[in-house]
FIPAZA-212161 format. One line per 3 residues: number of its first residue (from 1); their letters; for each residue x, y, z of C-alpha. Coordinates in Angstrom, 1 decimal, always signed. Each point is the difference from the previous one (the first is absolute). Layout:
NUM = A = X/Y/Z  ...
***
This chain:
1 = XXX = -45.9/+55.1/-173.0  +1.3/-0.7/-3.3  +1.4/+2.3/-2.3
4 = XXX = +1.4/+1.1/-3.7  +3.3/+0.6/+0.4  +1.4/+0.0/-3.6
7 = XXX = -1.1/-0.3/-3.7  +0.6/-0.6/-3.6  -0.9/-0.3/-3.2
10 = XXX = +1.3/-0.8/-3.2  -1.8/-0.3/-3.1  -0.1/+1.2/-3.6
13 = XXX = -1.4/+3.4/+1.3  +3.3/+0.0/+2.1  +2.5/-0.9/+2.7
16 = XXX = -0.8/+1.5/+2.8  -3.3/+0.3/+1.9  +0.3/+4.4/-0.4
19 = XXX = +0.1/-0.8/-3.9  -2.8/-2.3/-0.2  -2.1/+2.5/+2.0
22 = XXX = +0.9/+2.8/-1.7  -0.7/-1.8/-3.0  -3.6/-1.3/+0.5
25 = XXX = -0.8/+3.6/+1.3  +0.8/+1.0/-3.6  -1.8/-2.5/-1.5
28 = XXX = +2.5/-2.0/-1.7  -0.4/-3.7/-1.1  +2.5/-2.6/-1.0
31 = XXX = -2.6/-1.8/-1.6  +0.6/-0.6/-3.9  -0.7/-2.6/-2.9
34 = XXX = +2.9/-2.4/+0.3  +0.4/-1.7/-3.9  +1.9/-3.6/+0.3
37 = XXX = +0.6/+0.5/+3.3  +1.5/-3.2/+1.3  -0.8/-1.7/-3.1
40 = XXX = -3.1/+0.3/+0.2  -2.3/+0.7/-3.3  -3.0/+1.4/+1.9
43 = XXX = +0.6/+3.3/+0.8  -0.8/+1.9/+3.3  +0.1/+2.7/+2.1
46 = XXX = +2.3/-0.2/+3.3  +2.6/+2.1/+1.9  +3.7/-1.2/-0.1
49 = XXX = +2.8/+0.4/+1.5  +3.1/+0.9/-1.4  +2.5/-3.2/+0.5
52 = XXX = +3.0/+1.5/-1.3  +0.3/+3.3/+2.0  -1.6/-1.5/+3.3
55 = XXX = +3.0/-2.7/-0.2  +2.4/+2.9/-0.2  -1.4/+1.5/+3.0
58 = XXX = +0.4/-3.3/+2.0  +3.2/-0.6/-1.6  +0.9/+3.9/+1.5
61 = XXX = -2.0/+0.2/+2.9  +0.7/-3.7/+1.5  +2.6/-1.6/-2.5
64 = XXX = +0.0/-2.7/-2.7  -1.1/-3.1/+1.2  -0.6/-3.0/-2.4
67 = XXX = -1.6/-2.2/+2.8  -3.0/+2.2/-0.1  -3.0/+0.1/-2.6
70 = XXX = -1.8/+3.2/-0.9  -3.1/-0.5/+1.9  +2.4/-0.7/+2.9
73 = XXX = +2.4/+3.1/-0.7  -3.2/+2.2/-0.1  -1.0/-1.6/+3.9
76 = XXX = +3.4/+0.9/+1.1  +0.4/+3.4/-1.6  -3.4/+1.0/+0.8
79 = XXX = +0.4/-1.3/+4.0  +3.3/+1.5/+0.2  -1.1/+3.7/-0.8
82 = XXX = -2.7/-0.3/+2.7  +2.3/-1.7/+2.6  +2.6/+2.9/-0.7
85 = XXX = -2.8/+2.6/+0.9  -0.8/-1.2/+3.5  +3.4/-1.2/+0.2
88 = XXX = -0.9/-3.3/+1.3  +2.5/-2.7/+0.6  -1.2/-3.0/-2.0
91 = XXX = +1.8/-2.6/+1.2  -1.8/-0.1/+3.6  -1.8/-2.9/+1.7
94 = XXX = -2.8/+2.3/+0.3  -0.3/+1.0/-3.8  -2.2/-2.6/-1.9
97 = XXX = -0.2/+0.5/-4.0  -3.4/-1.0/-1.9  -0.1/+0.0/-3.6
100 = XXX = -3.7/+0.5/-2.0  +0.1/-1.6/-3.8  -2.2/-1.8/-1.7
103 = XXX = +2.6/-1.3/-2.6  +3.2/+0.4/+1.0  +2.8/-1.6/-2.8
106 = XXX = -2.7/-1.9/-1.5  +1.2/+1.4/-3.3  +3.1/-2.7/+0.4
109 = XXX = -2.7/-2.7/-0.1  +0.8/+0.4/-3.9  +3.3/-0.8/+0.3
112 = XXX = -0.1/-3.3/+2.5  -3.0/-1.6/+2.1  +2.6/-0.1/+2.5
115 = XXX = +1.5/+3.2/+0.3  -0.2/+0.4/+3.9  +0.2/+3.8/-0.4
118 = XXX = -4.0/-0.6/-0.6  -0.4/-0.7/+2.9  -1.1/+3.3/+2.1
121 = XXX = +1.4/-1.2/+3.8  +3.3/+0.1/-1.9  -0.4/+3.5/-1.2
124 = XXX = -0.4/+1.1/+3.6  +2.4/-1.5/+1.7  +2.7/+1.4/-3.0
127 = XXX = -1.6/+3.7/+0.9  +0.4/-0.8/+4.1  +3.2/-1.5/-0.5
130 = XXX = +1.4/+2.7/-2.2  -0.8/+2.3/+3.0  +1.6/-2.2/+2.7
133 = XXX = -3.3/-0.7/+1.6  -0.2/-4.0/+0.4  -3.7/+0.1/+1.7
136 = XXX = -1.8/-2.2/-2.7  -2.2/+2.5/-2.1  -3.6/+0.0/-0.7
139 = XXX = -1.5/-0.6/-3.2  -3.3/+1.1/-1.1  -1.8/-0.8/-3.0
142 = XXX = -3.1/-0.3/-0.1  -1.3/+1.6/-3.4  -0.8/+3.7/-0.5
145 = XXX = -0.6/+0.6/+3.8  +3.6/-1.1/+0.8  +1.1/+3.4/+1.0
148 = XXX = -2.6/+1.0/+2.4  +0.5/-3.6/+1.3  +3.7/+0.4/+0.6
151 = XXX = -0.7/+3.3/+1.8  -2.5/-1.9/+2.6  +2.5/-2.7/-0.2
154 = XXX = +2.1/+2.5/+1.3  -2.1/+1.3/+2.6  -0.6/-3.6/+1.5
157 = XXX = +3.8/-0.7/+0.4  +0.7/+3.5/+1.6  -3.1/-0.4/+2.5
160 = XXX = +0.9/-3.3/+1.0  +3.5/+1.5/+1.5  +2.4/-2.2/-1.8
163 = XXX = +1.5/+3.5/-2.4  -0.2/+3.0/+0.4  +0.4/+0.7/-3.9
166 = XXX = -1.4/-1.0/-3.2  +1.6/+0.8/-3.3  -2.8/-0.8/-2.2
169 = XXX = +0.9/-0.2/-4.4  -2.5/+0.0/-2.4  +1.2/-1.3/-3.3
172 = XXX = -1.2/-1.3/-3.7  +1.5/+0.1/-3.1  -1.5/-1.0/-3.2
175 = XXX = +0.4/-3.2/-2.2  -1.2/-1.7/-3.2  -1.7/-2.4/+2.9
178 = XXX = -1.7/+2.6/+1.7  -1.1/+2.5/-3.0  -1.4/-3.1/-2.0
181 = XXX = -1.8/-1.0/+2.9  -1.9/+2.6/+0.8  -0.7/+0.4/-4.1
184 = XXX = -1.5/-3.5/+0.5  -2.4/+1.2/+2.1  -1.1/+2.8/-2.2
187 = XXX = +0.7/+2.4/+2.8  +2.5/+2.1/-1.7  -1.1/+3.6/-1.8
190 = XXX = +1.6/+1.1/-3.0  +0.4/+3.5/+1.1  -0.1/+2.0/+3.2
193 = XXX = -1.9/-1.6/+2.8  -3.4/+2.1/+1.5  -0.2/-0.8/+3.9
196 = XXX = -4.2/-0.2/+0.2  -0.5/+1.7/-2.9  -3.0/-0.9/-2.4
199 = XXX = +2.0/-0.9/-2.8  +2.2/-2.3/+1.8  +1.5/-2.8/-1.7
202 = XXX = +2.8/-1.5/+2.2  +3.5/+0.5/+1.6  +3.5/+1.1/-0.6
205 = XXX = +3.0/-1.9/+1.3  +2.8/+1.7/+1.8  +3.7/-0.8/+1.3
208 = XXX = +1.1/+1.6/+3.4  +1.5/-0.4/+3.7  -0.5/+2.0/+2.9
211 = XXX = +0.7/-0.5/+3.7  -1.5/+1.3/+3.7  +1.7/-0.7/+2.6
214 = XXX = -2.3/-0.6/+3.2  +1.3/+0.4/+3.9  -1.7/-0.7/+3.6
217 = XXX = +0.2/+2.6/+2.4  -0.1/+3.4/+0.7  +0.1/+2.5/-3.4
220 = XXX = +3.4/+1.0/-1.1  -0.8/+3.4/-1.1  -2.3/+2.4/+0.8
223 = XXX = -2.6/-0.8/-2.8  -0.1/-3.3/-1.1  -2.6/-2.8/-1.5
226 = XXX = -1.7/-2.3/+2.8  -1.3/-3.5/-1.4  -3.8/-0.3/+1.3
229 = XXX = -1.6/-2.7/-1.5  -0.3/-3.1/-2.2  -2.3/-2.4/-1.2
232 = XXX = +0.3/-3.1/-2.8  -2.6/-2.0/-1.1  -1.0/-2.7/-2.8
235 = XXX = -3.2/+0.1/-1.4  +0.4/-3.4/-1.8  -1.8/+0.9/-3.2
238 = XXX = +2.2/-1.2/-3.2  +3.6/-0.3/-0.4  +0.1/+3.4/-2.3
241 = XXX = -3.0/+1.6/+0.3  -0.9/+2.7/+3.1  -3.7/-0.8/+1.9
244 = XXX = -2.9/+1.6/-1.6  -0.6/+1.1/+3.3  +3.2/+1.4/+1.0
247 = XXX = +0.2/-2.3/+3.4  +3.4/+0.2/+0.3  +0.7/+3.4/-0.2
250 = XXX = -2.9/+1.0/+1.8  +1.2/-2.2/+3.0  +3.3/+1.5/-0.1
253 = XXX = -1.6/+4.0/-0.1  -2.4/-1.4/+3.1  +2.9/-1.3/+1.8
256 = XXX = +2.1/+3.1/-0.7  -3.0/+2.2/+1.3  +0.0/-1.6/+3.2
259 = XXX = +3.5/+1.7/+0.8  -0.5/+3.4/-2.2  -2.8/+2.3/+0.0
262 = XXX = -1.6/+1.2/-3.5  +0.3/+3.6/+1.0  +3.9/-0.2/+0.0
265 = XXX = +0.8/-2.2/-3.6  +1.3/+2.6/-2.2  -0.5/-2.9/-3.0
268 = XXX = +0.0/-3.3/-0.7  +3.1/-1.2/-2.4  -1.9/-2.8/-2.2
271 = XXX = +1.6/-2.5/-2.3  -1.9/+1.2/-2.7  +1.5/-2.7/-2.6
274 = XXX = -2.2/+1.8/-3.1  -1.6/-3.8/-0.6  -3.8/-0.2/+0.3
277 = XXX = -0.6/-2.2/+3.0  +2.6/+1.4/+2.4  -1.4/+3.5/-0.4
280 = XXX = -3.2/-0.9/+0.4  +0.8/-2.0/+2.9  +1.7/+2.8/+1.6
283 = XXX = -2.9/+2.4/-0.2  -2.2/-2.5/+1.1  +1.6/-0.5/+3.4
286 = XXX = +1.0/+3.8/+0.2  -3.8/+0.9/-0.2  -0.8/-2.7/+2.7
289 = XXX = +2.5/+1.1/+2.5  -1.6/+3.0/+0.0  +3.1/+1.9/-2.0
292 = XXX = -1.3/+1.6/-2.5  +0.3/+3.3/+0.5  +3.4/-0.6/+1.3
295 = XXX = +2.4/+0.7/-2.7  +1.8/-3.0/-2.4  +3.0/-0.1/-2.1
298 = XXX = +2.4/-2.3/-1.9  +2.9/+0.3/-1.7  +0.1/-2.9/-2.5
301 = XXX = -0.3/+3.0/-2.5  +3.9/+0.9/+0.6  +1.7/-3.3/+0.1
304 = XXX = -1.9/-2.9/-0.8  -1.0/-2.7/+2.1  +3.3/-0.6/+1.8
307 = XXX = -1.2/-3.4/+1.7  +2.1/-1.1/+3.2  +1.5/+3.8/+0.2
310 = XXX = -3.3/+2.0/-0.6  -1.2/-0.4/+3.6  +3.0/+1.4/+1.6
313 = XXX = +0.5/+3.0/-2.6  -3.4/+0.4/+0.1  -0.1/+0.6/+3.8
316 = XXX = +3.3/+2.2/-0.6  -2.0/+2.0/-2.0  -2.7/+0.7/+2.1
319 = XXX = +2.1/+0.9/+2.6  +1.6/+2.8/-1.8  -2.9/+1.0/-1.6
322 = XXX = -1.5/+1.0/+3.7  +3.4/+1.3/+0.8  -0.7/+2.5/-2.4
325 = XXX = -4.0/+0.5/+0.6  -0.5/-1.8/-3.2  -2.5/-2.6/-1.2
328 = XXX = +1.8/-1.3/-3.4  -2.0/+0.2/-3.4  -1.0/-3.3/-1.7
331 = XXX = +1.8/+0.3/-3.1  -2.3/-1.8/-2.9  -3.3/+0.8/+1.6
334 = XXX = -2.3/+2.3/-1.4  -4.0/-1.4/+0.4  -1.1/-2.6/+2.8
337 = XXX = -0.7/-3.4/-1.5  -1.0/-1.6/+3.2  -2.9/-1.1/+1.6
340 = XXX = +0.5/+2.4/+3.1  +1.1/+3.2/-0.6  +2.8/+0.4/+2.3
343 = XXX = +1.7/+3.1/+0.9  +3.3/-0.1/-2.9  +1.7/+2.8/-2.2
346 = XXX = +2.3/+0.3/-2.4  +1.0/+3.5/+1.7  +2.1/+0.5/+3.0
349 = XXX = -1.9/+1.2/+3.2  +1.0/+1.0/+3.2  -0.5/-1.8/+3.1
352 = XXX = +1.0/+1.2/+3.9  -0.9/-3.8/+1.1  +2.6/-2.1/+1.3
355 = XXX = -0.8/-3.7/-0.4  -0.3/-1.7/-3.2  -1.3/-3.7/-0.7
358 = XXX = +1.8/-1.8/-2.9  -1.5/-3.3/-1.6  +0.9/-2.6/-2.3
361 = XXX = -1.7/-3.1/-1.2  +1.1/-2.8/-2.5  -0.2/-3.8/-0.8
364 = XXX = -1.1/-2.2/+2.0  -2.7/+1.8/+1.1  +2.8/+1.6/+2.6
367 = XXX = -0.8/+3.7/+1.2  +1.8/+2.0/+2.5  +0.7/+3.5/+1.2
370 = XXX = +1.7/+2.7/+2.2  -0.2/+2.8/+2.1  +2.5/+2.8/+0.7
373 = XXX = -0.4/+3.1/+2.0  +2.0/+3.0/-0.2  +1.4/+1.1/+3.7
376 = XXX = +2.0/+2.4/+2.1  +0.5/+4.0/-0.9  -1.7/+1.0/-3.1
***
């Protein structure tokens, strides 16, 4: 058996994974035009974090260190908070770190071409090292799915025997590189995003880090959350755009079902990106799975699209939401715009269900998701 152990998140919305919650329940959003934001002339819409007062905290919580960037201060600070709650000892054979980014330092590629700090293997081993574990980490990256594929990543290393614990980190911060990319693409909307919503016109960026910590074996507390399936597939279409046909996703769901029964979802977390394809896409393989009455959410509405972190906040999420017998709202959404009219609300409902699937897809054709179920007393 594998299970959740320990958690956090830290985000504009807050720093730890109570005020996030608590947050989202109240339906607040980060998300705000940002003017000349890293000198930038286009304006857009994205949810920041605060630099100044998150490098206090560290500076408090872990002390000053000039050795580490801020994308790596936010891995540590965020794995430390979730390693103090289980009180696991780090530095053990048996403790393997895996870090989820899709960009890492790549802001220091406008600096120097060689700036080493780019390079994301180094990142890791600076967040394993400054926990005196010397097992060489994990990296995942592997687009917008990288969080969900960390979490399986996970899964495969703690089934295999070799650890019995995974600190996962989900990290991205933002960059002149990364906002003006995705404004290349025309992907970016000017206000608000609208998860499947007619009037739809693209995604928000966000900035944030969370962490789950993962262990094999028997449940260290009476209720707990019990990994119970996975599934990643590629449906080779284009390098940014989804399949018309959602193959990917669909494969993932029909994998997923083989292992979870449609009776017991309480929902289906989506990635829900607000862009015109990936929505689509989504409902498309929802509706041939067989989910849609099953209810969907997503919470791009709150923070953004938060790229290598959003899978593992995103599955944080979920789990407190069912914690609480809560299916979140989808902020942003108000009239379905998609082909299939899938089972989503901008209202929180209730839910006595105690598995929920979360799925991500991304470029590359890449799609994955992943199944939790809640256990023990309720």
């Amino acid at each position: 058996m594998i299970t959740k152990i320990a958690d956090n998140i830290i985000s504009p919305l807050g720093t730890t994974t109570d005020e996030n919650i608590s947050a989202i329940i109240a339906g607040e959003s980060m998300l705000e035009r940002q003017e000349n934001a890293f000198d930038l002339q286009e304006p857009f819409c994205a949810s920041l974090l605060n630099r100044e007062t998150l490098s206090q905290i560290f500076d408090k919580e872990v002390g000053q260190n000039s050795s580490l960037t801020f994308f790596e201060k936010l891995c540590v600070l965020s794995a430390k908070r979730a390693i103090e709650e289980c009180n696991l000892s780090p530095r053990e054979e048996n403790v393997l770190f895996i870090l989820s980014t899709t960009k890492g330092n790549v802001e220091n590629l406008e600096k120097s071409l060689t700036d080493d700090r780019c390079f994301l293997s180094n990142s890791a081993s600076k967040v394993a090292r400054f926990f005196g574990n010397h097992n060489t980490p994990l990296v995942v990256s592997n687009a917008c799915i990288s969080g969900v594929c960390a979490q399986i990543a996970a899964v495969r290393e703690l089934l295999s025997g070799k650890y019995r614990y995974a600190v996962i980190i989900g990290c991205d911060v933002l960059s002149k590189f990364i906002v003006s990319g995705f404004q290349s693409f025309k992907a970016l909307s000017p206000e608000q995003c609208k998860p499947y919503d007619i009037d739809r016109v693209g995604l928000n960026l966000g900035e944030a880090v969370g962490t789950i910590i993962l262990k094999a074996g028997n449940p260290s507390k009476d209720t707990y959350w019990q990994y119970v399936a996975c599934a990643i597939h590629n449906d080779a279409n284009h390098i940014s755009g989804p399949s018309r046909t959602g193959e990917g996703t669909y494969r993932v769901l029909n994998d997923i079902l083989n292992e979870v029964s449609v009776e017991e979802i309480g929902f289906v977390n989506v990635h829900g990106t607000s862009t015109a394809y990936n929505d689509e896409m989504e409902s498309i393989a929802i509706h041939r799975a067989n989910l849609d009455a099953v209810p969907v959410n997503g919470l791009k509405g709150y923070y953004g699209h938060t790229l290598g972190a959003a899978g593992i906040i995103e599955t944080i999420l979920s789990m407190k939401a069912i914690d609480k017998g809560l299916i979140l709202a989808t902020k942003g959404f108000e009239h379905i715009g998609t082909t299939h009219p899938v089972n989503i609300s901008n209202q929180i409902r209730k839910t006595d269900k105690t598995v929920f699937i979360k799925i991500l897809s991304g470029f590359g054709g890449t799609n994955a998701g992943i199944a939790y179920r809640k256990g023990g007393n309720k």
